[in-house]
C-alpha positions in Angstrom: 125.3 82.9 91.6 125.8 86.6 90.9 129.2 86.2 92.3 130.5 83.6 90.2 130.7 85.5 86.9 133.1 88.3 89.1 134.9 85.1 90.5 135.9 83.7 87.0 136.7 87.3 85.3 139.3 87.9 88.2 140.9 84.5 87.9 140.8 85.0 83.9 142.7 88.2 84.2 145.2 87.5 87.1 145.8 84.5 84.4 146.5 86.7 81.3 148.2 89.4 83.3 151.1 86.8 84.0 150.7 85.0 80.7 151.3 88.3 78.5 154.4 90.4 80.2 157.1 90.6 77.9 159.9 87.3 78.7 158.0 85.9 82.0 156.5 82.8 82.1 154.0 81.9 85.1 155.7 80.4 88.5 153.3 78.2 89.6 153.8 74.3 90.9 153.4 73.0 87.2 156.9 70.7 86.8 159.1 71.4 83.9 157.7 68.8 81.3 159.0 70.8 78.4 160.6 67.7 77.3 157.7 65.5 77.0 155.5 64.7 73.7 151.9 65.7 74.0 149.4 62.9 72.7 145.2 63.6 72.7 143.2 60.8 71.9 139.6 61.3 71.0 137.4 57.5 71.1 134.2 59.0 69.4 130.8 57.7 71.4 132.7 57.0 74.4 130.2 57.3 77.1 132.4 57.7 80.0 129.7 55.4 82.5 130.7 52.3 79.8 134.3 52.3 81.1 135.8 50.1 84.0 137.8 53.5 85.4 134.0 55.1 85.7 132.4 52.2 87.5 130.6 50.1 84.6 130.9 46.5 85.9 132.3 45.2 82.8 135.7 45.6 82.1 135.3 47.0 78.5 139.0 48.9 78.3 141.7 47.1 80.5 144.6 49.0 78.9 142.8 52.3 79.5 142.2 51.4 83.0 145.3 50.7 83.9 146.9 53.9 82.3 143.6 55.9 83.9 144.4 54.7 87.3 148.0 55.6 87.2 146.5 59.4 86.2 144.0 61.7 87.2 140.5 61.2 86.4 137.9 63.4 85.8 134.5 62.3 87.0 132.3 64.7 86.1 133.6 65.7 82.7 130.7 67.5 79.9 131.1 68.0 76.2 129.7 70.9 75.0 127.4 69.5 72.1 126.3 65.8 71.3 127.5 65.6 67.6 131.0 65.5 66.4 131.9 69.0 64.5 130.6 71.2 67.1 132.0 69.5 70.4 135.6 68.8 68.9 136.0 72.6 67.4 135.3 73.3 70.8 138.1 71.2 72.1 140.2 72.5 69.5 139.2 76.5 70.0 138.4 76.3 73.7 135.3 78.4 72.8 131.6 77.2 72.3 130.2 75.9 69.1 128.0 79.4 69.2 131.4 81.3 69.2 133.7 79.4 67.0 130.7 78.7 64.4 130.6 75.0 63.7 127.4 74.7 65.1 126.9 71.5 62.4 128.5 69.4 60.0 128.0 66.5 57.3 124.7 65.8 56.7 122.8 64.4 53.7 119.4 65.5 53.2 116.6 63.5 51.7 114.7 65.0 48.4 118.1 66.1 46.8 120.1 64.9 43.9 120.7 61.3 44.4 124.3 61.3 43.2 125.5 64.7 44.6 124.7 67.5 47.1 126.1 70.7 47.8 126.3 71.5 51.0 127.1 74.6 53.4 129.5 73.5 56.1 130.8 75.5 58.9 134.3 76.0 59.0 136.6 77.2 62.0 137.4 80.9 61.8 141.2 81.2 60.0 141.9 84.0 62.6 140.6 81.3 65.6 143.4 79.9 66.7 143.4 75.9 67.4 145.4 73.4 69.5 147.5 72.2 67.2 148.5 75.7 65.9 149.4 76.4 69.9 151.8 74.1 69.6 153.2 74.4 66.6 153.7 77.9 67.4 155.7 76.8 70.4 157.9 74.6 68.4 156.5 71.2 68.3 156.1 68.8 65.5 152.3 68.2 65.1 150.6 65.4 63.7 146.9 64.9 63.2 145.0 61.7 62.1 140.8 61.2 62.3 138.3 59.0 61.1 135.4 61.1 61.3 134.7 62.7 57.8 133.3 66.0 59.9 137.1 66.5 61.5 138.3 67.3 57.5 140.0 70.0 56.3 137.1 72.0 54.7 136.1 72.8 58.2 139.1 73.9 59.1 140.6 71.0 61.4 143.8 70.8 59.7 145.0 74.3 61.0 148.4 73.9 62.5 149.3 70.5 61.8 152.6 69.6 59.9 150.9 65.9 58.8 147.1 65.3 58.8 144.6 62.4 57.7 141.3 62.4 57.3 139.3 59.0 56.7 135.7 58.1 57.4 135.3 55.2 59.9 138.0 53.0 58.4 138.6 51.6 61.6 141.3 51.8 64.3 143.5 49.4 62.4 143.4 51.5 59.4 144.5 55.0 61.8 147.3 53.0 63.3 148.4 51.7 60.6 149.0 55.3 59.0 150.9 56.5 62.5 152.8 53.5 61.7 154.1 54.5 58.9 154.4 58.1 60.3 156.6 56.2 63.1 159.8 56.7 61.7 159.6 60.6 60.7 157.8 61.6 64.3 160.6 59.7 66.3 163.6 61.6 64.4 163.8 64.3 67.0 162.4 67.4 68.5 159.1 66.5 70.5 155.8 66.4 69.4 151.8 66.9 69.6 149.9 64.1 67.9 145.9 64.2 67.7 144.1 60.8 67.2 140.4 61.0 66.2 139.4 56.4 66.8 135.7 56.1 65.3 135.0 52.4 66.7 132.3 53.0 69.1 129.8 55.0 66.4 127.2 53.5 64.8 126.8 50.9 63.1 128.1 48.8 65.7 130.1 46.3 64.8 130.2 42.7 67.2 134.3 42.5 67.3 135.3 39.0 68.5 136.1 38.2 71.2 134.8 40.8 72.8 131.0 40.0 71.8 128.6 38.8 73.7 125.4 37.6 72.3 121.9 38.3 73.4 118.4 37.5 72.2 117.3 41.2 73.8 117.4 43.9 71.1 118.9 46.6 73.6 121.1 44.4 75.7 122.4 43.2 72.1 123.2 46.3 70.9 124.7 47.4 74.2 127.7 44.3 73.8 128.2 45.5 70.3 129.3 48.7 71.3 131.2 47.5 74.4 133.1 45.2 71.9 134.0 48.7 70.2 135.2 50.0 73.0 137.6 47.0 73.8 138.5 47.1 70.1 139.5 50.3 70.4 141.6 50.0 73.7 143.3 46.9 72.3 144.9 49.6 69.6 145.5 52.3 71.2 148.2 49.7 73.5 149.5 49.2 70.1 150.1 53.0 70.1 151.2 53.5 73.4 153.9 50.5 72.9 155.1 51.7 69.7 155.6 55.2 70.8 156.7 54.6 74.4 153.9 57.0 75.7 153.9 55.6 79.4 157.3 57.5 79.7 158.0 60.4 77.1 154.8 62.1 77.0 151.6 63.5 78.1 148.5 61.6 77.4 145.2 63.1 77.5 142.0 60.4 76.9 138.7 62.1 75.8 135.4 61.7 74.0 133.7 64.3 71.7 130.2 62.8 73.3 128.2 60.0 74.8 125.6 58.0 73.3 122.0 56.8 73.9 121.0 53.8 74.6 117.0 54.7 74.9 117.2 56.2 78.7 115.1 59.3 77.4 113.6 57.0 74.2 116.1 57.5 72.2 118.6 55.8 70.3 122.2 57.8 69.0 123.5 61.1 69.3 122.9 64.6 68.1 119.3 64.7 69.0 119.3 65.8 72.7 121.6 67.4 75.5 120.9 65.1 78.3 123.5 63.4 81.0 124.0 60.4 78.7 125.4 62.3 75.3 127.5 65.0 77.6 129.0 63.0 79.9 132.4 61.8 78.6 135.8 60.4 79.9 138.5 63.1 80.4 142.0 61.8 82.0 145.4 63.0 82.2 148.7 60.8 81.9 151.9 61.3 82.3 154.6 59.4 84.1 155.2 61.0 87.6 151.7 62.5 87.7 150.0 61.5 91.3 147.1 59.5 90.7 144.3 61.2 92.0 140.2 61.3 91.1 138.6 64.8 90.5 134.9 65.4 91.5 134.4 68.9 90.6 132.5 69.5 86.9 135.0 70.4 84.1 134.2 70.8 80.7 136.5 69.4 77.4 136.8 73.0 76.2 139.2 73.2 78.9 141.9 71.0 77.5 143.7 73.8 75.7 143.9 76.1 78.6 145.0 73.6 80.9 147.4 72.2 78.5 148.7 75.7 78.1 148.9 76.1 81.5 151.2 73.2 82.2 153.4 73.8 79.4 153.7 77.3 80.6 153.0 78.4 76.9 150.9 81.7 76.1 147.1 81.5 77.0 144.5 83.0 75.1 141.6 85.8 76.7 138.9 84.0 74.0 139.2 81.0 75.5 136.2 80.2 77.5 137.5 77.2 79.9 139.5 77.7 83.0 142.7 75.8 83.2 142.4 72.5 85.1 145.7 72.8 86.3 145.1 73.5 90.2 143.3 70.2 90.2 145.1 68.0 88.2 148.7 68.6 90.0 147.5 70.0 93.4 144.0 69.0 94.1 142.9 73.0 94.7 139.6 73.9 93.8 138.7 76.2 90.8 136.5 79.1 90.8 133.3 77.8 90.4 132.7 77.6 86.5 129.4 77.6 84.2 129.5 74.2 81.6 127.4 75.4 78.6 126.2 72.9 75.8 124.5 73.4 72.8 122.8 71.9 69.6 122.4 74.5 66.8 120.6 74.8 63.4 121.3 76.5 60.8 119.2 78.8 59.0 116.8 76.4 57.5 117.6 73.2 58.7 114.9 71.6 60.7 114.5 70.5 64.5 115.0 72.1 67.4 118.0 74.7 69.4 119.0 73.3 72.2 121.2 74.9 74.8 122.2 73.6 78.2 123.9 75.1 81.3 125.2 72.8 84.2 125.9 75.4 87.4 126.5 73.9 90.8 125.3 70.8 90.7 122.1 71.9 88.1 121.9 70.7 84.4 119.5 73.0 83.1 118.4 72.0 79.6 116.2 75.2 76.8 114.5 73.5 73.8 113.1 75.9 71.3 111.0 74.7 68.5 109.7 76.5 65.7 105.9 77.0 66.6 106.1 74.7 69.6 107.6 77.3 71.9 110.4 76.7 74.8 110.6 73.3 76.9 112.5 73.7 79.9 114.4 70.8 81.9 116.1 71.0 85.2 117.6 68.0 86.6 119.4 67.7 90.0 123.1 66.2 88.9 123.6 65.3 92.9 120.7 63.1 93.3 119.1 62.3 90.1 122.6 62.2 87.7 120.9 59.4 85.2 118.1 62.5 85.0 114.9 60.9 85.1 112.6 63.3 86.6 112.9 67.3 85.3 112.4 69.7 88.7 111.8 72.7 86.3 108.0 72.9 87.3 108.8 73.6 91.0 111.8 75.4 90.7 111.2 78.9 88.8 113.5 80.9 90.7 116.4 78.1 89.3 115.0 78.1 85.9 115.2 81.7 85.7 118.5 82.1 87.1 120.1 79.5 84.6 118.3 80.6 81.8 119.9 84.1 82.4 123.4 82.4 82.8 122.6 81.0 78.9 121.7 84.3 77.6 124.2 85.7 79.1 126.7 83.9 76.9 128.2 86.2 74.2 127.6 84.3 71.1 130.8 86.4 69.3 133.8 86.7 71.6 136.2 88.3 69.0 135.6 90.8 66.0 136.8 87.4 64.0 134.0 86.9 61.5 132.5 83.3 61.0 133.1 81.5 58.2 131.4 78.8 55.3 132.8 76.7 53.2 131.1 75.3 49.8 131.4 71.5 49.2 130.0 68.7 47.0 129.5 65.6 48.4 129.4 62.3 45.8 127.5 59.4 46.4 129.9 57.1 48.0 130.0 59.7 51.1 126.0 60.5 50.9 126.2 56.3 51.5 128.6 57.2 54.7 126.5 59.3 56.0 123.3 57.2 55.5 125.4 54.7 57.2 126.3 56.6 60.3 123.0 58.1 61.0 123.7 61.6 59.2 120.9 62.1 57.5 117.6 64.8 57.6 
């Protein structure tokens, strides 16, 4: 495995060699699609195995499906934490949450003031740059809407953007009917890149009709609640894609920020493990005239910028730690074999345990480190046991070891850019949200 880390430094410096000489812009097969829009939608919770295009028997997103199979596909796609601020900076920075520094976000802890809290978030780095700044840098409009309070400008995710909204699970309706009334300005000319945050499928689930399907079994209930999220959620974003005219003026790119469990390891939720079920997430590509194609190789989110940079032919970055996707989205060529790294951080202070996660040819490797409990190593084999029921770790040291060097070999700072906190009071009203949503320690 020695061999991959040369593999990927070559192909990461043949890349920026072409990207950086003065007025050339890389030959490749990418088509010219200089005059199409650029739309990422983010479905919080979407588990990618409770979608029709990833062979759940119930059809839970028949608009999705459709676009999906007219697309490329990403089977084997990995966030690279389970909670919301980390995994989506990463998507935004194309670095991991230990690099860019949001390695949490809104919490509300128990024993404090009852009516207020200050609390220390994580911001992204002003000198990081982020993917709507890419683009607005290459001349597009940008337009940024979310309905997550951690994807807020105090943590930075407003870099770049001309027009951005933050709400705090108001619901699909409520996001579309803001780019609604945004229609008119972002179809007046000059192309854009538009980031949509949906919140439906968090907790609490709510049973949307017709979609609902009730059960006297606590689990299978609570299953069909979050299905009818999902098919909630795909019901609006047709609404989008109609009112825009998506299926022919731009490029579409469907992803999740994580998964969710549903008890498989005995657990409910997100943001308390790294295992298959929270990492595992939908990742497609649209665009009319892309050949449709599925992709079985394992690809992490962080790659969206550079593979969207890539394809746009627009200037790539040497921080970013993702290899562009390109080759298999247009082509179907392989890419040099790649190391997916996860994490779930604390801060200083904050209780639980560090988690970090490396999935390597066909190994998810998970390191728990607890504060006078020690280190609990996982290994599971993706190729025969992908639900990951039964950890190998015991009878595989040499693995263990080699993947645990592959994690500390991760450089936790990847530019002299210093990390950065921000300050902020939170009221009651949004300790309530986060009581709501399962934020709280």
């Amino acid at each position: 495995m020695k061999s991959d880390f040369w593999i990927k430094t070559a192909a990461v410096l043949v890349m920026l060699a072409v990207s950086f000489l003065p007025g050339c812009k890389r030959t490749d097969s990418a088509p010219d699609l200089n005059d199409k829009n650029v739309v990422v939608i983010l479905v919080d919770t979407l588990r990618a195995d409770h979608l029709p295009f990833y062979g759940y028997p119930v059809n839970t997103a028949p608009f999705l499906n459709q676009i999906a199979q007219k697309g490329v596909i990403f089977d084997r796609a990995f966030s690279a934490s389970s909670y919301t601020a980390p995994s989506t900076a990463s998507i935004f920075t194309g670095v991991y949450p230990s690099q860019h520094g949001v390695i949490t976000g809104m919490r509300a802890y128990k024993g404090l003031k009852k009516d207020h809290q200050e609390v220390i978030l994580n911001r992204i780095p002003e000198g990081l740059e982020t993917l709507p700044q890419v683009f607005k840098k290459a001349g597009y409009k940008t337009y940024g809407i979310a309905d997550n309070l951690n994807i807020c400008k105090e943590m930075g995710f407003d870099k770049g953007f001309d027009k951005f909204e933050n709400f705090s699970q108001k619901t699909a309706a409520v996001v579309n009917d803001t780019l609604a009334s945004w229609a008119d300005e972002i179809k007046s000319g000059g192309k854009y890149f538009m980031y949509i945050h949906y919140m439906d499928p968090h907790a609490p689930y709510r049973k949307r009709d017709p979609w609902y399907k009730p059960s006297e079994n606590k689990r299978e209930s609570t299953i069909n609640a979050y299905n009818s999220e999902i098919s909630f959620v795909d019901e609006k974003i047709k609404e989008m894609f109609e009112l825009f005219g998506w299926e022919k003026n731009a490029i579409v790119v469907l992803l999740a920020d994580h998964g969710e469990e549903f008890w498989e390891h005995g657990r409910k939720g997100h943001a308390k493990t790294l295992y298959r079920e929270v990492l595992h997430v939908p990742f497609t590509f649209y665009y009319s005239g892309l050949r449709p194609r599925r992709v079985s190789t394992e690809v992490g989110v962080t790659s969206l910028l550079p593979t969207l940079a890539e394809l746009l032919q627009l200037q790539v970055s040497p921080v970013w730690q993702g290899l562009s996707l390109t080759p298999l989205l247009l082509e179907g060529k392989d890419i040099p074999p790649e190391d997916l790294h996860a994490q779930l951080l604390k801060r200083p202070g904050q209780k639980g345990p560090a988690l970090r996660s490396v999935i390597a040819q066909g190994w998810h490797f998970i390191s728990t480190t607890a504060v006078g409990a020690g280190v609990k190593h996982e290994l599971f084999n993706l190729e025969n046991d992908f639900a990951e029921k039964n950890s190998v770790a015991a009878s595989s040291k040499t693995i263990v070891a080699e993947l645990q060097s592959k994690i500390d070999a991760l450089k936790d700072n990847v530019t002299d850019i210093p990390k950065e906190e921000v300050k902020m009071e939170i009221d009651k009203d949004t300790i309530r949200q986060l009581k709501t949503l399962g934020y709280m320690e």
